[in-house]
N, C-alpha and C positions, 0 to 999 in steps of 0.2 A: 812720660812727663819729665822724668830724671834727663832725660836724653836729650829732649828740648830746653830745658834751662841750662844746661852746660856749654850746648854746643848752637845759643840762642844769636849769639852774636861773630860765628866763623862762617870760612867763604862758604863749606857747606852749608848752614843756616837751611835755604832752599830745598836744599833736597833730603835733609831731615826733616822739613814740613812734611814732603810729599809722603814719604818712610813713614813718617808717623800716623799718616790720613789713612795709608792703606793697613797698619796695624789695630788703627781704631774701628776699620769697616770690617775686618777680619773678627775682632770679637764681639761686635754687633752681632756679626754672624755668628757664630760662635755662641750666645749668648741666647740670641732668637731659638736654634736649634735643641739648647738645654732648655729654655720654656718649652718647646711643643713637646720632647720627651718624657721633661716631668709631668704636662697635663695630659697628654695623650694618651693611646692604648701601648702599653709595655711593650716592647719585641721579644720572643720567647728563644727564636732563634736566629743567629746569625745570616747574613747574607754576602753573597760573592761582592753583590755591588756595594753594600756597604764597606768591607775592604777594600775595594777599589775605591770609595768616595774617600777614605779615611788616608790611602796611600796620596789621593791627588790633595785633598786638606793639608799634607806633610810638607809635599814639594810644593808646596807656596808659601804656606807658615816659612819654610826652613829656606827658603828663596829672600825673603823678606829679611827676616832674619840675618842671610848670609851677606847679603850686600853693606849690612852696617858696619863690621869693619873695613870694606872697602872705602866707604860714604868718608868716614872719620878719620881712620890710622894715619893715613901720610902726611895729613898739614898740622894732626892734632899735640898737644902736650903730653907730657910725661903723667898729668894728676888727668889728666883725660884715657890717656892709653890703659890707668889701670882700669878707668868706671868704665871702658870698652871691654877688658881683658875679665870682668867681673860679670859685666850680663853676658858675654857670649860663655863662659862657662858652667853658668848659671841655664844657660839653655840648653848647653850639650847635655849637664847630669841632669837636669830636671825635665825634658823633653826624650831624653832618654830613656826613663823608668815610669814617665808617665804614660807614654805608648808603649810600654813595654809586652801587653796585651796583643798590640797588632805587631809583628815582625816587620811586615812591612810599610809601615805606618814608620817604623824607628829607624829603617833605613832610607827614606823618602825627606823625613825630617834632618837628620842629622849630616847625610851626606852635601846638601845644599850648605849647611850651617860649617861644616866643617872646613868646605872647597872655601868661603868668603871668609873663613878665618883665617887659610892661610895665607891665602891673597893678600889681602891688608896686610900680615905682619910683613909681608916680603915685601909688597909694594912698599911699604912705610920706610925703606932704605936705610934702617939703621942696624948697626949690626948684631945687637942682644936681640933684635926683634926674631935674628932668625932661630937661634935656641928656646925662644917662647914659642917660636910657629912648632919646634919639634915637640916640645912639652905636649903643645894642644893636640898633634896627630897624635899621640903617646895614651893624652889620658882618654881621647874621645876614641880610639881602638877598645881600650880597656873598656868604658861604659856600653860600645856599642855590643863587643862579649858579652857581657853581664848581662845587660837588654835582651838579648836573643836568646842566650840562655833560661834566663827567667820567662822569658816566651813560652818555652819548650815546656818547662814546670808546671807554668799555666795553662795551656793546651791539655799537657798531657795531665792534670787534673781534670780537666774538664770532660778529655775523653772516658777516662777511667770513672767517673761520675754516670756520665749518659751510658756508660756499659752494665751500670750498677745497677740503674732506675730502671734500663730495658731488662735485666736478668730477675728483679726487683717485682716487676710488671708482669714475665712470664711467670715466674713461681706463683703470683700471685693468684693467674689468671688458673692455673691445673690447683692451686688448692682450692678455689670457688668451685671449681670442677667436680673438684674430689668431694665435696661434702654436698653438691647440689643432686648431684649423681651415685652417690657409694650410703649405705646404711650407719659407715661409721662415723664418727667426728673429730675433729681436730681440740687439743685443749692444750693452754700454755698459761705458766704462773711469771710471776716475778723474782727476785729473790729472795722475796721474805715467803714466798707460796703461795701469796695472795693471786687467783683469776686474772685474767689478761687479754682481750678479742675473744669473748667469749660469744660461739656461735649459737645461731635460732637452733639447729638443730642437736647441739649438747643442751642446750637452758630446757629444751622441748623434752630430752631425753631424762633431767632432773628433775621434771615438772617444775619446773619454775621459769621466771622471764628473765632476759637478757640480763637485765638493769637490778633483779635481785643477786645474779653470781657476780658482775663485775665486782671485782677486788673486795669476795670474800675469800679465805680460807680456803685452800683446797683442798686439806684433811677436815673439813665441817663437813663434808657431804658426806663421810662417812662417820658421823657422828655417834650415830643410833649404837647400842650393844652389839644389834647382830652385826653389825657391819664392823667392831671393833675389836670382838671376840672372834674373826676371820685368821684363819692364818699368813691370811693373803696380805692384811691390813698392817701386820707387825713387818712383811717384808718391803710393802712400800713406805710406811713409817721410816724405815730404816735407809733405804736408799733417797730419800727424798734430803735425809738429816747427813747424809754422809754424799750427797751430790753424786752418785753412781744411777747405773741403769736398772729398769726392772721390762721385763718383757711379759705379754700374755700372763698376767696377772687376774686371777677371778675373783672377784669381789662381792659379796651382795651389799646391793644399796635400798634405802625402804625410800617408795616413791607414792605419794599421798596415802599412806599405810600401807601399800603392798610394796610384799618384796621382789625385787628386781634383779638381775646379775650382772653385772658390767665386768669387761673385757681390758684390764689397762696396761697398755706400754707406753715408758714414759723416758725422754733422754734430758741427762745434765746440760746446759750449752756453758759455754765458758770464754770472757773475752779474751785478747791473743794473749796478754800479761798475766791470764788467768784466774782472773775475779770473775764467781760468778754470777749468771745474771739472772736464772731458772730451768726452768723443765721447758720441754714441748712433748707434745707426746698423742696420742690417738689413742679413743676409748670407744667402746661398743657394744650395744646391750643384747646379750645373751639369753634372755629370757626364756625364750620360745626353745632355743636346744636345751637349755637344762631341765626344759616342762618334759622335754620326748625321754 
């Protein structure tokens, strides 16, 4: 709109209509594409051809783009050359860092955008034009840097993410393993002690249900005397208050009046800064060897 009131009454006139018809049909487009996104079914993963649609979206955007200092610079005014010299570098940094996502989306946009900036200044035959066309090659190297760069960042987060989620995913998948298949169980607190993923077969092993251990205590279960009067009790007492490890620890626990013997080892975890965050640990009830 800035572009047609300015330059509403120059020889170009005409062909900043046409400039302008194909920039308005472009974020029609543009615009249609963000509605079916947002109402549509999400994309979870990338696609080759979307890359490829986003590299070809570039070099037209930046085609568009690049012909307007050509359209303008040579017949136009000095208070025109700046509102030229203001949107095309307003599209190098801002077309720069907004695809900065696709690599090659940032070099399809900008290299179009770049070629018609320096045309026009050259073509415009004046002679400061030519010191602004090297500023432009100058500063749009630097963003196009920075852009790839940041590319790289973002990538390589993303790799480093889906390597997380799949390692995330196996672990996951051998501890469902371990407790669907093994006698013993997995137990993990918070850092105040409190219960944490508490599984069917620890709750089974407590007699009690899922939904009674979450984020109780997990020195309550050894509540009772005999369980506290243990020698075992004052050394997990102890490592639990002092964030250390205790290994094969015997403990008896009373499970709906009868006494039971659980097996427990249990580790500190700690984050990198070294705040910590609780225990994980595996317990297993012994009962039956302590009866032989």
């Amino acid at each position: 709109l800035i572009f047609l009131f300015v330059f509403r009454a120059g020889p170009e006139s005409s062909s900043i209509l046409i400039w302008a018809s194909l920039v308005l049909l472009l974020a029609l487009f543009a615009m249609r594409n963000w509605w079916q996104f947002k109402t549509g079914e999400r994309r979870k993963r990338a696609s080759r051809r979307g890359i490829v649609k986003a590299s070809i979206n570039g070099i037209v955007l930046g085609s568009i783009w690049g012909a307007t200092p050509i359209l303008t610079l040579p017949s136009s005014t000095s208070t025109e050359h700046l509102i030229v010299y203001v949107m095309m570098a307003g599209m190098i940094c801002g077309g720069g860092f907004a695809l900065s996502a696709i690599p090659q989306a940032v070099m399809s946009f900008l290299v179009p955008v770049l070629i018609g900036s320096t045309f026009g200044l050259i073509y415009s035959a004046q002679y400061m034009q030519l010191f602004v066309a090297i500023l432009f090659v100058t500063f749009a190297g630097i963003i196009i840097t920075a852009s790839l760069s940041h590319s790289r960042t973002f990538i390589g987060r993303i790799v480093a993410q889906t390597e997380s989620d799949e390692r995330g995913a196996v672990i996951g998948m051998l501890l469902k393993n371990f407790e669907e298949n093994s006698s013993d169980w997995l137990w993990s607190t918070d850092a105040q002690g409190r219960l944490e993923r508490v599984s069917e077969r620890f709750a089974g092993a407590a007699g009690r249900i899922v939904e009674d251990l979450q984020g109780q205590p997990f020195l309550h279960l050894f509540e009772k005397p005999q369980s506290q009067k243990h020698p075992g009790f004052g050394i997990v007492l102890e490592c639990m208050r002092h964030h250390t490890a205790f290994r094969d620890i015997e403990l008896p626990v009373i499970v709906h009046g009868k006494t039971h013997w659980w097996r427990m080892t249990g580790q500190a975890f700690m984050e990198e800064d070294g705040t910590f965050t609780g225990f994980r640990g595996v317990g297993s009830d012994i009962s039956g060897h302590k009866a032989i």
